[in-house]
C-alpha positions in Angstrom: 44.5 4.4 28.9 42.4 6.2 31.5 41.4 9.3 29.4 39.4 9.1 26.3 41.6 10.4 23.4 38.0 11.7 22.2 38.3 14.1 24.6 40.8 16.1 23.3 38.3 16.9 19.8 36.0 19.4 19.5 32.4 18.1 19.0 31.4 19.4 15.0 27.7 19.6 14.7 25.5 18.5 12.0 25.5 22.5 11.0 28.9 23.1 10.8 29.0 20.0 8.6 26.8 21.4 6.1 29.1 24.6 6.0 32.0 22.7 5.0 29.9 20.5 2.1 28.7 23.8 0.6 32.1 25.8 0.8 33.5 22.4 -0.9 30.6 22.9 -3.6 32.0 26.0 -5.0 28.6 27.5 -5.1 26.7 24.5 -6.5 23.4 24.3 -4.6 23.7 21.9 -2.2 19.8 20.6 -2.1 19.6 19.9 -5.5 23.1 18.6 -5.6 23.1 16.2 -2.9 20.2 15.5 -1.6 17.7 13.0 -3.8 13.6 12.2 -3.2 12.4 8.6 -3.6 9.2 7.7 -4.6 8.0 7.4 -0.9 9.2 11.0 -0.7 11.4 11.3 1.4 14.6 13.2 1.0 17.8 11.1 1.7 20.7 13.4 2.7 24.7 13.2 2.4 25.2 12.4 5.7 23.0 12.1 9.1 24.3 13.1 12.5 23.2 12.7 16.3 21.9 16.1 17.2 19.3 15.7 14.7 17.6 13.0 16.6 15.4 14.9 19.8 15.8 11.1 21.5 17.9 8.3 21.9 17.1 6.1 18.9 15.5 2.6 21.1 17.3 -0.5 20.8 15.6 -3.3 18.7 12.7 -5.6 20.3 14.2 -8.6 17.5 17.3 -10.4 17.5 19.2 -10.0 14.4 21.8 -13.0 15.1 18.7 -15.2 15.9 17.7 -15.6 12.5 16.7 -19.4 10.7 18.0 -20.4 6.9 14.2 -21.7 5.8 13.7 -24.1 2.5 10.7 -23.8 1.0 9.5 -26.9 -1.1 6.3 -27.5 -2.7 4.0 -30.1 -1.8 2.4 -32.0 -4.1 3.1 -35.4 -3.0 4.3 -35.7 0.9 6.5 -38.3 0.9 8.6 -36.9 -1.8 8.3 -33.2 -0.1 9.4 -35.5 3.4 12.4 -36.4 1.7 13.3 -33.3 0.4 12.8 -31.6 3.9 15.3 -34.3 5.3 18.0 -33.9 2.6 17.8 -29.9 3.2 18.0 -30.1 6.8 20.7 -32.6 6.7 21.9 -29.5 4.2 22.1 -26.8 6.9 18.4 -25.5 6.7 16.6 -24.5 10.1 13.6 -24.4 9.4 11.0 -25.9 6.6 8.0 -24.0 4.8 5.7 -26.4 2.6 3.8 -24.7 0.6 0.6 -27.7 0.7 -1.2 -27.5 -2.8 -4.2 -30.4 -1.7 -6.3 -31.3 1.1 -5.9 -35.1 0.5 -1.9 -34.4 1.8 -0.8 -36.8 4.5 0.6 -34.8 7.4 1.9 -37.9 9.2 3.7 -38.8 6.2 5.0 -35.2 5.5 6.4 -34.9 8.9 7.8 -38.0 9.0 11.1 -38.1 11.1 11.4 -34.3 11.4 12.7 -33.2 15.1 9.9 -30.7 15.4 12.2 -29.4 18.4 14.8 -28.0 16.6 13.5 -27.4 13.0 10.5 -24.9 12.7 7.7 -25.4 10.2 5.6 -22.9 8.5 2.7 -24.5 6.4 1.1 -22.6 3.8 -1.6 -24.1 2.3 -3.8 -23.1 -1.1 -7.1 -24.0 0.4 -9.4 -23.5 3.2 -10.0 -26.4 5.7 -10.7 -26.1 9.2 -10.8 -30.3 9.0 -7.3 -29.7 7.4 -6.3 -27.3 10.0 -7.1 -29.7 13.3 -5.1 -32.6 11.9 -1.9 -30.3 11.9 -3.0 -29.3 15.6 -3.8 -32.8 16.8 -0.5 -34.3 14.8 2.4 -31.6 15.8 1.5 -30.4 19.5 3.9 -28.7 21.6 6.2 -28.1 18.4 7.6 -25.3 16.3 4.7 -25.0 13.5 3.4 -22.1 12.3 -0.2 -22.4 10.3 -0.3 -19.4 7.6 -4.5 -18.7 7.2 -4.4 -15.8 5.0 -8.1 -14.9 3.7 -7.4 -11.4 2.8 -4.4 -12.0 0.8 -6.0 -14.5 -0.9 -8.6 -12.1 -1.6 -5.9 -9.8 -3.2 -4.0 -12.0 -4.8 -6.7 -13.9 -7.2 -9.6 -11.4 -6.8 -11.9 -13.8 -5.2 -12.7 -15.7 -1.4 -12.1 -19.2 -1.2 -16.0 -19.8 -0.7 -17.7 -16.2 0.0 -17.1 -13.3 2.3 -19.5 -14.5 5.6 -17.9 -18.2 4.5 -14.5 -17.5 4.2 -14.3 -15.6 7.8 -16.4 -18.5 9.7 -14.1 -20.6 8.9 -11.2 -18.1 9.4 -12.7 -17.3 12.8 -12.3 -21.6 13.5 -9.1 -21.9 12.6 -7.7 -18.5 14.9 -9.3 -20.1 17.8 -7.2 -23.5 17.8 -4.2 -22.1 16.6 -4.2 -18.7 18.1 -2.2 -17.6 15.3 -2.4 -15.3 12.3 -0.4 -14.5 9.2 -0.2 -11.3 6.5 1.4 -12.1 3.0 3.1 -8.7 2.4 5.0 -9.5 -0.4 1.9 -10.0 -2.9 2.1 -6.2 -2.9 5.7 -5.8 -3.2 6.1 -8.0 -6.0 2.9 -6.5 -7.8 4.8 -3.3 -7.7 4.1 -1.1 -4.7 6.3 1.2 -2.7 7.9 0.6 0.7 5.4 2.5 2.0 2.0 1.1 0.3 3.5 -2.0 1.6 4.1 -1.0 5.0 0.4 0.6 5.0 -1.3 -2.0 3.7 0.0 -5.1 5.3 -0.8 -2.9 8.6 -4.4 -2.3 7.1 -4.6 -6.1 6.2 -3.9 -7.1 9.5 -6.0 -4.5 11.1 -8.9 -6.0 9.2 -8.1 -9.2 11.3 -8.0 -7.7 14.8 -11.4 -5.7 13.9 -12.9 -8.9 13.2 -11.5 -10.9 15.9 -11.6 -8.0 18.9 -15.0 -9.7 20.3 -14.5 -13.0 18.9 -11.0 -14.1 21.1 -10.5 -13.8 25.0 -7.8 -10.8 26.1 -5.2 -13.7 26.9 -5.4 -15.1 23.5 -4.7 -11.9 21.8 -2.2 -11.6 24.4 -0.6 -14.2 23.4 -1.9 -14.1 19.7 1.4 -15.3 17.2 1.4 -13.1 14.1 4.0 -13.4 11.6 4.4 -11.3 8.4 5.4 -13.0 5.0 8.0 -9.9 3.1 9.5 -9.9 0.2 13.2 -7.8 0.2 13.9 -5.8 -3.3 17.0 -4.6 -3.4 17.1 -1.3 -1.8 19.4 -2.0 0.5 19.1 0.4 3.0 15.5 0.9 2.6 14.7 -2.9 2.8 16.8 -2.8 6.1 14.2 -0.5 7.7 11.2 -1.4 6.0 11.6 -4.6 8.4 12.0 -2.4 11.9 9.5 0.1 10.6 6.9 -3.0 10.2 7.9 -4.0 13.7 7.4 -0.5 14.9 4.0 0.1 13.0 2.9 -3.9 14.0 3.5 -3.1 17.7 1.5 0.5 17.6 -1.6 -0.7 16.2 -1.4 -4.3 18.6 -1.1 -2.1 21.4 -4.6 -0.5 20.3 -5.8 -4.0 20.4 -4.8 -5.2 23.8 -2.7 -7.8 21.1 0.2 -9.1 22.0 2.7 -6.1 20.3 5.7 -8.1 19.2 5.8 -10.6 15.5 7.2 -12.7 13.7 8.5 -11.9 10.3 9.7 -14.4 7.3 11.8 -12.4 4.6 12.2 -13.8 1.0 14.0 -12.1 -2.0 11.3 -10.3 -4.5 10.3 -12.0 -7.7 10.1 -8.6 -9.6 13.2 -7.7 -9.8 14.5 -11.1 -11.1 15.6 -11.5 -14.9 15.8 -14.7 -17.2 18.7 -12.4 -19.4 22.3 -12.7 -17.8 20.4 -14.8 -15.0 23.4 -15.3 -12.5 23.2 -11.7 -11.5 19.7 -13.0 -9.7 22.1 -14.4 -7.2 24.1 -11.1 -6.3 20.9 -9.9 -6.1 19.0 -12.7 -3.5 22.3 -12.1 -1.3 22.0 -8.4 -0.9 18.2 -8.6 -0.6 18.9 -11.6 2.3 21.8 -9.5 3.6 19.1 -6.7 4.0 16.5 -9.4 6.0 18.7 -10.5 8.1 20.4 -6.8 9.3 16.2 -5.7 9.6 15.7 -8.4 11.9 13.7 -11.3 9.5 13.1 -14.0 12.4 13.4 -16.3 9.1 15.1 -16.1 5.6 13.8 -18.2 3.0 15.8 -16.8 -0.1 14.3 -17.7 -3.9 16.6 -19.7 -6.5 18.1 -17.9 -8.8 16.2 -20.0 -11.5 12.7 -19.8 -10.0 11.6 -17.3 -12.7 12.2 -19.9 -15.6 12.7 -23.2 -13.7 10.7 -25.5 -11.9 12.1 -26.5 -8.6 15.0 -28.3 -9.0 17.6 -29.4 -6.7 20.9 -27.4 -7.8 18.9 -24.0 -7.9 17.4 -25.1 -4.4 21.0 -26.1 -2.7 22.7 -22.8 -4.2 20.4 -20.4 -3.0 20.8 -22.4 0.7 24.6 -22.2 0.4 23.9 -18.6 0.1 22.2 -18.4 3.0 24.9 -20.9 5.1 27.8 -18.6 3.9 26.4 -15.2 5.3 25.6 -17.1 8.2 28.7 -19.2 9.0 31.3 -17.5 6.9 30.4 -14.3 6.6 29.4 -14.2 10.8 26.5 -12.6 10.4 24.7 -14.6 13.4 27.4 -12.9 15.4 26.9 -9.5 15.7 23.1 -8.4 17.3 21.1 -5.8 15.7 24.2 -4.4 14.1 21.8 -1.4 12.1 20.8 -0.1 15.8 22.0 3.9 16.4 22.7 4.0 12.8 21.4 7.4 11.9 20.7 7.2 8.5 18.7 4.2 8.8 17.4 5.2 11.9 16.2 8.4 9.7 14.5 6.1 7.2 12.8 3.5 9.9 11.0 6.7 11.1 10.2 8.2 8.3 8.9 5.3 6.6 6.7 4.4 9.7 5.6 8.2 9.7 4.1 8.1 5.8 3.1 4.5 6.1 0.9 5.3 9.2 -0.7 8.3 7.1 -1.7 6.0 4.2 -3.1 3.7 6.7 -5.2 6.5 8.4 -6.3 7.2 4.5 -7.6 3.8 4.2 -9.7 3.8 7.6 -11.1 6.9 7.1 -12.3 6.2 3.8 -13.8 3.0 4.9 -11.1 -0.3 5.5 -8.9 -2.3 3.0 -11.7 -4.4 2.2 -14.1 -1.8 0.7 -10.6 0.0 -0.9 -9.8 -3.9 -2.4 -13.4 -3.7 -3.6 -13.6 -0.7 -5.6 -9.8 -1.0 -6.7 -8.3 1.8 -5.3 -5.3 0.0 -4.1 -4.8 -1.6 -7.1 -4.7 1.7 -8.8 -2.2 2.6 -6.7 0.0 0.0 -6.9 -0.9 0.0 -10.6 0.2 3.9 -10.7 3.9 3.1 -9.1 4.7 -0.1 -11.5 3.8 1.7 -14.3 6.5 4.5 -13.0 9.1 1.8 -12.4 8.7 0.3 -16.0 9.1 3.9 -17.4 12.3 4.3 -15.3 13.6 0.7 -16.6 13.1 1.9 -19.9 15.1 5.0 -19.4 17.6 3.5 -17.2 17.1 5.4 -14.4 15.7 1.9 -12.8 19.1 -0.4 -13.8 18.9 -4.0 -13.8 22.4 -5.2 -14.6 22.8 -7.5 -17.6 19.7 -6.4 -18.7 18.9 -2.4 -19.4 22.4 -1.6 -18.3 25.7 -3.6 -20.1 23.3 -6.1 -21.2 25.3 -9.5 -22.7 24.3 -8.8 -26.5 25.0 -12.5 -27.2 22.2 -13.4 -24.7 19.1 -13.6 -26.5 16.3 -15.7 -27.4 16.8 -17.9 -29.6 13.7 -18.8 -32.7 14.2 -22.4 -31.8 14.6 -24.7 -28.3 16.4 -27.9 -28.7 15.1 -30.3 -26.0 16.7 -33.2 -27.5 18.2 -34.1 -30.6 14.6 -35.5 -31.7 12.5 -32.7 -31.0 12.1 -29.1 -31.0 10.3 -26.4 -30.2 9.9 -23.5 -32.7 9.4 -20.0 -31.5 10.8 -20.1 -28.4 8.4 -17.4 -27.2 5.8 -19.4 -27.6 7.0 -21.3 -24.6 8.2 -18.6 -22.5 5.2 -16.0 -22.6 2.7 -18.3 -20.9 4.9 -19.0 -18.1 5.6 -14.7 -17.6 1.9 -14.5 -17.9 1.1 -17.1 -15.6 3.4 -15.6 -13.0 1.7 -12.0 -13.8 -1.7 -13.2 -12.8 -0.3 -15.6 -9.9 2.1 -12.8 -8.5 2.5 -9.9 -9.9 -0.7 -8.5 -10.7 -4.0 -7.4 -8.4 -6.9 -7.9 -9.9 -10.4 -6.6 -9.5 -11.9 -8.3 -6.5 -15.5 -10.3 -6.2 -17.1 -9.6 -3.0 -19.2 -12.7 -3.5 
């Protein structure tokens, strides 16, 4: 057809829209009817339209049909963890993140017979070593690895430097040099209970505190080049979590700019931890595939979704393999490698991407004018904060206004702890709370909570 049966319709405007919602309301009041505030405030409206935009919303810098299924395994011993990596890739997984627990690992061994050419590996590691460091440069050259060197969220996390402050940033300093590349651990504050835009504002603030340090320390090519990735965690606000991601991009690429830094990143998406439950547990996995559905339409580069069992389970194969069959389904059954940066010109979540950027870049102007992230980590203030909004979410999941289904909303009644654990037929252990608490408050201090920091 050569005309456009579009051009036989009248265009309706977002005003005359409203008209018809509030004639249909029949004199109900249309703000507080229909439109809601989050805790971020901002208003989310029945419906978005074009003319409210004053420019052409800009296309996406990532590729959302580009993203890798990631396995994350442990390493405590690196042949073992080798093994593992082999059987997951053989599995369907692109790309590898060991989390490396000692010094003493063997990287030869843990990288033994991995095509570093077409399987990316991110290594996180629980120490400090620039001796560490330099035998993952020297033993995977020219390859896809990514070395995570975290300092600050370390910091946050446990409350204290790996050594001391001056210590801690030497070595820090080392390590950017030979690998020019840099990583922020974002979901440490999601999962201790901040909002989308405390997260957005203080990962930007974290990594600020990194380009301060570094701006006279690394050549203008290096931070041209410099490879920054951003470790997320997606709750499961679907719409929200979808532009949480492109407002990070957004906020990542205005403050590299400032830098002379090289303005585009890398980000690794994960499921959160807090919304997870050990009631009615097989609801966790409706909720890691929305929360991955939402990394992957943001524009995660990787998606490394969490077991349904990680909250009560050590690792264990069959939690590990579901929650990568999750991840091979959306991809190769559910196409959603297919389609590139579907969420671009959607208005609503164009709407949100702005306005999220908008009120995370006003915390983050807080935080410098009131002296950095590191002096606010020091006196608490953003653990206050982030204190202040998890204490508001617990009073909503008490009053059901924050549902978790199966467990403050049509919870299974015959689901409950029991007074005894049988492990065998032999033995048993009474009070099964006795075994569960420690493990919840071993998680609370590992990943849920921020404590008071030592500036030692």
């Amino acid at each position: 057809m050569s005309k456009s049966l579009f051009n036989e319709f009248e265009d309706v405007s977002s005003k005359a829209w409203k008209q018809k919602i509030q004639a249909d309301l029949k004199g109900a009041d249309y703000n507080d009817t229909l439109i809601w505030k989050t805790k971020e405030g901002i208003d989310v409206k029945p419906f978005y339209h074009a003319d409210e935009f004053e420019t052409t919303p800009k296309q996406s810098v990532s590729k959302a049909n580009d993203w890798k299924i990631c396995q994350s395994i442990d390493v405590t011993d690196a042949q073992a963890s080798n093994l593992k990596a082999l059987d997951a890739i053989n599995r369907g997984a692109e790309s590898i993140l060991f989390n490396i627990k000692s010094k003493t690992t063997s990287i030869q061994d843990l990288f033994q017979n991995i095509d570093l050419t077409k399987t990316s590996i991110d290594l996180k590691c629980d120490f400090l070593s620039e001796n560490f460091i330099n035998t993952i440069v020297n033993t995977v050259k020219q390859s896809q690895c990514y070395i995570h060197t975290d300092i600050i969220g370390n910091l946050a996390k446990t409350g204290n430097w790996y050594n001391n402050l001056k210590g801690d940033f030497s070595k820090f300093e080392t390590i950017v040099k030979s690998t020019n590349q840099l990583s922020i651990d974002l979901s440490l504050y999601q999962n201790a209970g901040a909002t989308i835009t405390q997260q957005l504002a203080y990962g930007l603030a974290h990594a600020n505190e990194y380009l301060h340090h570094l701006e006279n320390i690394i050549s203008s090519d290096a931070k041209q080049s410099l490879n920054v990735t951003f470790y997320t965690s997606i709750s499961s606000n679907y719409f929200f979590e979808i532009s949480k991601l492109r407002a990070l991009r957004q906020l990542w690429s205005t403050l590299a700019s400032e830098y002379n830094a090289n303005t585009t990143c890398r980000i690794i998406a994960t499921p959160s931890k807090r919304n997870k439950t050990i009631y009615d547990y097989n609801v966790n996995l409706l909720r890691t595939t929305t929360e991955s559905m939402s990394a992957i339409l943001g524009g995660a580069d990787v998606v490394c979704n969490l077991p349904y069992d990680a909250l009560y389970h050590k690792s264990n194969e069959f939690g590990e393999r579901i929650s990568r069959n999750q991840l091979l389904v959306l991809k190769h059954e559910s196409y959603f490698d297919k389609v590139n940066n579907p969420a671009d010109g959607a208005y609503y979540i164009e709407s949100l991407t702005e306005q999220l950027a908008e009120k995370a870049l006003t915390i983050f102007k807080d935080i410098e004018s009131n002296g950095g992230f590191l002096r606010q980590l020091k006196e608490g203030t953003i653990q206050r904060k982030i204190k202040e909004n998890a204490t508001s979410e617990q009073a909503d999941f008490e009053a059901e206004k924050l549902v978790l289904l199966g467990t403050n909303k049509h919870p299974n009644l015959a689901d409950k702890m029991k007074n005894e654990l049988e492990i065998s037929p032999f033995l048993k252990i009474e009070k099964r709370k006795t075994l569960i608490e420690p493990i919840l408050e071993k998680r609370l201090s590992e990943d849920l909570e921020i404590n008071r920091l030592n500036n030692e």
